[in-house]
N, CA and C atoms as an extended XYZ file, in Angstrom:
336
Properties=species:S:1:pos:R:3:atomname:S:1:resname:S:1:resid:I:1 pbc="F F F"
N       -24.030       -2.087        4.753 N   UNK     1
C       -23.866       -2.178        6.181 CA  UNK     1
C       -23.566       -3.617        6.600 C   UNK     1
N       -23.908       -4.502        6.037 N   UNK     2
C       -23.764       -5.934        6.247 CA  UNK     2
C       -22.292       -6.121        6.401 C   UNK     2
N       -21.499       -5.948        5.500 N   UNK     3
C       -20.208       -5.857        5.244 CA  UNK     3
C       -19.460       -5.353        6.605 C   UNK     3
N       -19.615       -4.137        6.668 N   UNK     4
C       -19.185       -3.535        8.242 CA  UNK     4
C       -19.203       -4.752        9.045 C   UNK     4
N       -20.857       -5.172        9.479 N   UNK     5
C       -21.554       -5.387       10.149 CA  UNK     5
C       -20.507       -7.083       10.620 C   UNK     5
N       -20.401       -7.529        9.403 N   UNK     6
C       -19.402       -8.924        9.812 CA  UNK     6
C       -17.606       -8.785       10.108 C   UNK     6
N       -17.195       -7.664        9.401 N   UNK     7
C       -16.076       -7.255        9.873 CA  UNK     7
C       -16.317       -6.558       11.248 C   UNK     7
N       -16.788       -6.141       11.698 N   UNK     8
C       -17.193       -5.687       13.171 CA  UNK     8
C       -16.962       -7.212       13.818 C   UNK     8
N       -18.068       -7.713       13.790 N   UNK     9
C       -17.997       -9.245       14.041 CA  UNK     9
C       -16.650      -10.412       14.237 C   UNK     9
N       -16.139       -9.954       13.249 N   UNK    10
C       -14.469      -10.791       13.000 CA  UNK    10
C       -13.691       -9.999       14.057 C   UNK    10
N       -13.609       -8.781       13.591 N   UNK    11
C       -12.215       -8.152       14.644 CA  UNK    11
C       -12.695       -7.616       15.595 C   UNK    11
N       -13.773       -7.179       15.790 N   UNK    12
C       -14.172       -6.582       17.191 CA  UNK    12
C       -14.683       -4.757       16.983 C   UNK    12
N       -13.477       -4.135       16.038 N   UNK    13
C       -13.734       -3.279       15.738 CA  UNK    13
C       -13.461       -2.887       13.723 C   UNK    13
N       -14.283       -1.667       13.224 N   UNK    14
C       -13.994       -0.865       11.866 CA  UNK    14
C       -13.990        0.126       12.074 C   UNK    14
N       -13.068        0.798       11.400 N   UNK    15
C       -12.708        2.290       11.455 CA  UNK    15
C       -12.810        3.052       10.067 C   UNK    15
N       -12.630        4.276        9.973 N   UNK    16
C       -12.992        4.918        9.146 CA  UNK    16
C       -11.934        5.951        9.394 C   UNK    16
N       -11.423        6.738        8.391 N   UNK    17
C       -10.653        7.782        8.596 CA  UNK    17
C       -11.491        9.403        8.599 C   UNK    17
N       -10.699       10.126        8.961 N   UNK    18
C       -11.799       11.784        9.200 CA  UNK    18
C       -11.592       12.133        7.833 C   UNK    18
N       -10.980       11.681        6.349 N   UNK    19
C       -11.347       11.932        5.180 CA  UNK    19
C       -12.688       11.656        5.036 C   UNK    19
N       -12.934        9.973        5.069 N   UNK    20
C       -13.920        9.605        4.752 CA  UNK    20
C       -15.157       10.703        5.635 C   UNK    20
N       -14.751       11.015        6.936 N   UNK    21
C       -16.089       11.249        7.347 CA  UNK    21
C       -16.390       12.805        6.691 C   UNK    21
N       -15.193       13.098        6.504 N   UNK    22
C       -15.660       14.285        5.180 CA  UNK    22
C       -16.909       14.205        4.297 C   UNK    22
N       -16.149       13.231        3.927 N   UNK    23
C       -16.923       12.942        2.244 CA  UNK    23
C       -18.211       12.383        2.717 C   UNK    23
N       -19.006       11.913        3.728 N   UNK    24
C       -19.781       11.459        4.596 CA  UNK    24
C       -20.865       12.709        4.866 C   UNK    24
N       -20.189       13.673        5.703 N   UNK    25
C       -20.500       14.916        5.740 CA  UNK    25
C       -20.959       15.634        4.950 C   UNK    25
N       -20.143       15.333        3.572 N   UNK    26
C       -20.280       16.098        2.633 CA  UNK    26
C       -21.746       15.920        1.795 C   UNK    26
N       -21.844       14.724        1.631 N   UNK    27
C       -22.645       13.782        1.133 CA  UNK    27
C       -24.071       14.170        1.668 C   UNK    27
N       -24.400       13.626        2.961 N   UNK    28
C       -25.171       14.214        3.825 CA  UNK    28
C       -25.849       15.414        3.570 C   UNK    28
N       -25.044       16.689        3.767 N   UNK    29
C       -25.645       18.421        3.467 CA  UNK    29
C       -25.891       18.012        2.130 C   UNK    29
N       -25.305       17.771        1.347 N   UNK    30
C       -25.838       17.869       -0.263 CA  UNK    30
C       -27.156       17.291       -0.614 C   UNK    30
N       -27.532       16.193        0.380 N   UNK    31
C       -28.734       15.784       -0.040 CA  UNK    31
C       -29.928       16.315        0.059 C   UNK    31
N       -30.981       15.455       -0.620 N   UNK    32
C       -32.372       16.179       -0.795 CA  UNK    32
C       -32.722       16.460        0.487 C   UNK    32
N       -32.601       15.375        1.364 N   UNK    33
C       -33.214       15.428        2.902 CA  UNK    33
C       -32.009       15.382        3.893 C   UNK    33
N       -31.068       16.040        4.195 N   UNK    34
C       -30.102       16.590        4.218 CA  UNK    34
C       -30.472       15.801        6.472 C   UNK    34
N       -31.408       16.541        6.963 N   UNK    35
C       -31.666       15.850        7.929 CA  UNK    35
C       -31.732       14.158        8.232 C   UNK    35
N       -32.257       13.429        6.729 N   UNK    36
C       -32.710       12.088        7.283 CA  UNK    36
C       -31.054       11.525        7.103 C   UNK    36
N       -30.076       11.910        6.233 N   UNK    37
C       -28.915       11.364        6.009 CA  UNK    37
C       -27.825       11.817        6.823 C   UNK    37
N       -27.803       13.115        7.155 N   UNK    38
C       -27.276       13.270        8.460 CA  UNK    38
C       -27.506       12.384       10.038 C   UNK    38
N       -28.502       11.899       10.277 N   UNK    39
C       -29.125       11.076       11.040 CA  UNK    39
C       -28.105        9.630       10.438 C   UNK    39
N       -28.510        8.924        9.949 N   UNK    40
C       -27.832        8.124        9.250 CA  UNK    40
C       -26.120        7.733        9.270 C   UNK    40
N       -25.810        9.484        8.759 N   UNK    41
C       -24.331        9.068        9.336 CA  UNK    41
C       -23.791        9.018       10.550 C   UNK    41
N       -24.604        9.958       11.513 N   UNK    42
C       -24.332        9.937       12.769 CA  UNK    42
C       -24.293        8.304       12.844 C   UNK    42
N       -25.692        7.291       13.276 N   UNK    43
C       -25.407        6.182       13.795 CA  UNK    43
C       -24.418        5.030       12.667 C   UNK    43
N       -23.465        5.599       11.828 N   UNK    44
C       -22.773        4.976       11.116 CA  UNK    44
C       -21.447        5.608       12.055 C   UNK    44
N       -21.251        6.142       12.219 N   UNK    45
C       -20.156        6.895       13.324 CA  UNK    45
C       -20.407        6.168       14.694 C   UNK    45
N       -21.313        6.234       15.415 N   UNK    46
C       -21.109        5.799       16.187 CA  UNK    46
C       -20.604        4.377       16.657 C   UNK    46
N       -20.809        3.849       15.753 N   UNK    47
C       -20.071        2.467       15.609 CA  UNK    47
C       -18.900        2.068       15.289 C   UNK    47
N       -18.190        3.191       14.908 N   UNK    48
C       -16.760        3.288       13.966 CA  UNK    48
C       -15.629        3.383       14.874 C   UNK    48
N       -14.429        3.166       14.586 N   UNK    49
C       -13.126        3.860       14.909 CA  UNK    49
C       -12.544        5.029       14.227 C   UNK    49
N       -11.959        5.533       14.950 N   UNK    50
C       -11.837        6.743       13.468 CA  UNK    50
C       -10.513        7.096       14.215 C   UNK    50
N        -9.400        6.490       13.498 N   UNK    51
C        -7.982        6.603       13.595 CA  UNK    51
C        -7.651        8.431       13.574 C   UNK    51
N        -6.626        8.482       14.152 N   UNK    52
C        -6.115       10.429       14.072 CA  UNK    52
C        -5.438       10.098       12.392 C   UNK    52
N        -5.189       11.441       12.458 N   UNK    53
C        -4.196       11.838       11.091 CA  UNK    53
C        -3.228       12.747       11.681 C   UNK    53
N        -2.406       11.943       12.223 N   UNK    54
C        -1.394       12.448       13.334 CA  UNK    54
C        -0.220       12.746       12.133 C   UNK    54
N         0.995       13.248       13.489 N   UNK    55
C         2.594       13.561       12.216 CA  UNK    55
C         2.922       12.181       11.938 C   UNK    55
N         2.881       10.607       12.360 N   UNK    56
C         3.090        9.788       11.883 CA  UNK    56
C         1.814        9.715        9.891 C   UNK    56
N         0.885        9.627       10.293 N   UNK    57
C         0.625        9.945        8.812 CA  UNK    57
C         1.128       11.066        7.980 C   UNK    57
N         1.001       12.059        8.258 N   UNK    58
C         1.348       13.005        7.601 CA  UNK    58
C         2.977       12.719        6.935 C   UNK    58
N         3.844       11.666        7.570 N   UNK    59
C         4.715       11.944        7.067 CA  UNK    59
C         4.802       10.818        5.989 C   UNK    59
N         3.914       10.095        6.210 N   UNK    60
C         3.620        8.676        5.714 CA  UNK    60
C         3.263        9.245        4.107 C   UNK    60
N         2.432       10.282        4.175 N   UNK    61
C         1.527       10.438        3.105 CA  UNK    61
C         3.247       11.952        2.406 C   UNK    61
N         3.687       12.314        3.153 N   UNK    62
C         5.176       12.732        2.309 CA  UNK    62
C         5.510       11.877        1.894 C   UNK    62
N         5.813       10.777        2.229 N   UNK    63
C         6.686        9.698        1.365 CA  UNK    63
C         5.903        9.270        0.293 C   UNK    63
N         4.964        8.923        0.197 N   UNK    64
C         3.805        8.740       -1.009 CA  UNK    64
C         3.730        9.631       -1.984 C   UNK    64
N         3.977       10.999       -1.583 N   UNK    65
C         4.206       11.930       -3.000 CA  UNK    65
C         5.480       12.016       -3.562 C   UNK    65
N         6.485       10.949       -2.826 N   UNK    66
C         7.613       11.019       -3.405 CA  UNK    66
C         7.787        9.469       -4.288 C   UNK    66
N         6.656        8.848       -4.413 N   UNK    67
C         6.689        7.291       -4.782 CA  UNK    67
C         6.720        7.611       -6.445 C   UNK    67
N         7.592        7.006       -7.062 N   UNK    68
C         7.309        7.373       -8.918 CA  UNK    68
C         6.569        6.775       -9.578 C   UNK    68
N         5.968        5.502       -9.464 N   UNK    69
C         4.888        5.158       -9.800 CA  UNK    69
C         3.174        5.768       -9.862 C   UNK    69
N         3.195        6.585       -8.192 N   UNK    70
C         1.996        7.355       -7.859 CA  UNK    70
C         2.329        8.568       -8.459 C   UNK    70
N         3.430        9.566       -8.746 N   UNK    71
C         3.955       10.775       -9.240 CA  UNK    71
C         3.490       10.810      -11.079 C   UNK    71
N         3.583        9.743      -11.444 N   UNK    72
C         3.540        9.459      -13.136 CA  UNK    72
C         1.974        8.925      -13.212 C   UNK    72
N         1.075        8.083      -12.294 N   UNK    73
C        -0.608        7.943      -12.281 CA  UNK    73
C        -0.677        8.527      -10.786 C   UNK    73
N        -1.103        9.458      -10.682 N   UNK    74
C        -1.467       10.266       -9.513 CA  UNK    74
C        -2.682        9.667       -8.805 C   UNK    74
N        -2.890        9.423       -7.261 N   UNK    75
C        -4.394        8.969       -7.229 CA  UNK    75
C        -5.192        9.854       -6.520 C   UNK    75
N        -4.682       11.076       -6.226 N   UNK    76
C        -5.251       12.599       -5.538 CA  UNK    76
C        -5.014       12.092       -4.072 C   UNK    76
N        -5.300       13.428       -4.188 N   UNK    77
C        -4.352       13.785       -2.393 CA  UNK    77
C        -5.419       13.189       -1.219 C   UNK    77
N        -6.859       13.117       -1.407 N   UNK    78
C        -7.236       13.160       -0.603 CA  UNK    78
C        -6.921       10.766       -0.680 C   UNK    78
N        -7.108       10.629       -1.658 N   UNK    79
C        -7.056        9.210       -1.388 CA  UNK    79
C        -5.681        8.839       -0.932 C   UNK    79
N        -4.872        9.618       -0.999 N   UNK    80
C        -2.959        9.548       -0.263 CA  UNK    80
C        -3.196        9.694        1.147 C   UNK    80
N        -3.971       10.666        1.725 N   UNK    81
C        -4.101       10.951        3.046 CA  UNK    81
C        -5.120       10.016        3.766 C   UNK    81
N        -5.888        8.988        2.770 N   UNK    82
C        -6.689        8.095        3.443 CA  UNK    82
C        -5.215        6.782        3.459 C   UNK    82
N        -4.897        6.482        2.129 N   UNK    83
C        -3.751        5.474        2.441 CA  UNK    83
C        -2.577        5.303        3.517 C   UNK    83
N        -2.534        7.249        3.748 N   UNK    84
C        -1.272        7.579        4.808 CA  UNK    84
C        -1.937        7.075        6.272 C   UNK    84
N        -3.042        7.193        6.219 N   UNK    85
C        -3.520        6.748        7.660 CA  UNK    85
C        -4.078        5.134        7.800 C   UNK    85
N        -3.984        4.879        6.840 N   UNK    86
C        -4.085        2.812        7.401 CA  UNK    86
C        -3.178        2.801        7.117 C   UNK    86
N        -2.421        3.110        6.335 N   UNK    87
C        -0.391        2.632        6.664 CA  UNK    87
C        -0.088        2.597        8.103 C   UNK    87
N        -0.212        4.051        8.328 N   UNK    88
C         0.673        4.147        9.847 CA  UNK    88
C        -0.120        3.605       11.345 C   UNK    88
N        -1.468        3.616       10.897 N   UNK    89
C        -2.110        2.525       11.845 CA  UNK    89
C        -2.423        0.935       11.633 C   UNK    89
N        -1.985        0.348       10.370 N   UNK    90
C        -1.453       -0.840       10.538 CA  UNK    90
C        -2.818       -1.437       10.111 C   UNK    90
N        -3.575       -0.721        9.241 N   UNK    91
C        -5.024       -0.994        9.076 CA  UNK    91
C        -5.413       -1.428        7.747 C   UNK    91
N        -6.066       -2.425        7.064 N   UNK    92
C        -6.425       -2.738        5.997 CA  UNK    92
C        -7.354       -1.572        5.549 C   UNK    92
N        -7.662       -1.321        4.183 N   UNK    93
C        -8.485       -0.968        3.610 CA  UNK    93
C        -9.337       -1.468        2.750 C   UNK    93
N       -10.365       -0.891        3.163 N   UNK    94
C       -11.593       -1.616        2.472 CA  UNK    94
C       -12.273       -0.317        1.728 C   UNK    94
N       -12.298       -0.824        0.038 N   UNK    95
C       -12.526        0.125       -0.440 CA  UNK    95
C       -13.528       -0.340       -1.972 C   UNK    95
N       -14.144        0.456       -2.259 N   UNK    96
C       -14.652       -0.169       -3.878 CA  UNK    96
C       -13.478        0.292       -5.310 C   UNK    96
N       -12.749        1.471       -4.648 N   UNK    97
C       -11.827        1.866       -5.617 CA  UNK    97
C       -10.479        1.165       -5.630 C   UNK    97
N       -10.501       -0.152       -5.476 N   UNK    98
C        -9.074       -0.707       -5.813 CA  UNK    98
C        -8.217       -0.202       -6.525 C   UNK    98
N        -8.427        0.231       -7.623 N   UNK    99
C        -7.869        0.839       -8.918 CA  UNK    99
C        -6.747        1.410       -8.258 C   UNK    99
N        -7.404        2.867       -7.529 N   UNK   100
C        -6.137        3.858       -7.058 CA  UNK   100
C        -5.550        3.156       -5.877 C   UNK   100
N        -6.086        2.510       -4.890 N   UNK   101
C        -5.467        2.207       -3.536 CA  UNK   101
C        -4.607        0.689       -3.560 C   UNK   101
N        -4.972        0.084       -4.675 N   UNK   102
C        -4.293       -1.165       -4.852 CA  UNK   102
C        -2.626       -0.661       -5.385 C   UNK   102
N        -2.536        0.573       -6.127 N   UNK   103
C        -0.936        1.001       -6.607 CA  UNK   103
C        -0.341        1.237       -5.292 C   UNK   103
N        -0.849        1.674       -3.622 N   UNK   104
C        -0.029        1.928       -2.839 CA  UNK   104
C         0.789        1.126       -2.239 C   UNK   104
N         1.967        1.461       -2.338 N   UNK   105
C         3.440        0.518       -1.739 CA  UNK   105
C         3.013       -0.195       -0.638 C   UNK   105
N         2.738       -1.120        0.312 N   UNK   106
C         2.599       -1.506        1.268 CA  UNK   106
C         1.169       -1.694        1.963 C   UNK   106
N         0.437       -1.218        1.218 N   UNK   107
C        -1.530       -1.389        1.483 CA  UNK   107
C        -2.125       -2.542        1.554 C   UNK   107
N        -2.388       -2.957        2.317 N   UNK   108
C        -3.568       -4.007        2.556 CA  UNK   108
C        -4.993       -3.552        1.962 C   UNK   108
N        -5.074       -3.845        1.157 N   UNK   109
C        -6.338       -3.573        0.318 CA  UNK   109
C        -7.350       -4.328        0.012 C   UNK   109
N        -8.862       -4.069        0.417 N   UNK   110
C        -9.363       -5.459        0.447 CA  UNK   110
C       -10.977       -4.794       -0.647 C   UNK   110
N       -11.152       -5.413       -1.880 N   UNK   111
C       -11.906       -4.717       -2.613 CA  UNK   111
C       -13.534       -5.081       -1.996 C   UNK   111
N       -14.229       -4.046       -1.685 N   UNK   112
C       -16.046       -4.798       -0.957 CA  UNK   112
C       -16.501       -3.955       -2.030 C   UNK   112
């Protein structure tokens, strides 16, 4: 949270895409205490931006399955549809998986 917490600080705002809050979601119900982490993500949301996944991404993230580099090491769809949406909103990513998001054409990628 610290991390957020100073990028909040620098730009004013952090966002998150509705993948992530998937996997957030997801995370959450699966757990032991399924209530205390749900709680949790809520006030992690409330602090967030959470960009659309409008037809500007969507088409963003077509062109990405047509990239031959990503076609020959694939980095799955759902991490294409997180890249398609800080592309087309002009947004860095901050991620621990450099690996896959550092191959995308044009990504601002910032490893935390």
């Amino acid at each position: 949270m610290d991390a957020l917490e100073a990028e909040a600080e620098k730009r004013g705002t952090v966002s998150t895409t509705p993948i992530n809050l998937c996997e957030l979601y997801a995370g959450a119900y699966g757990a032991r205490e399924p209530g205390r982490k749900l709680s949790k993500v809520g006030e992690l949301v409330a602090r967030l931006g959470v960009p659309e996944f409008g037809a500007g991404a969507a088409r963003r993230y077509g062109e990405l399955t047509s990239d031959e580099a990503l076609r020959r090491e694939p980095i799955g769809d759902f991490d294409m549809i997180i890249a398609s949406i800080a592309l087309e909103h002009r947004e860095k990513l901050a991620t621990r998986n450099f690996r896959h998001f550092g191959r995308v054409p044009e990504l601002v990628v910032e490893e935390w």
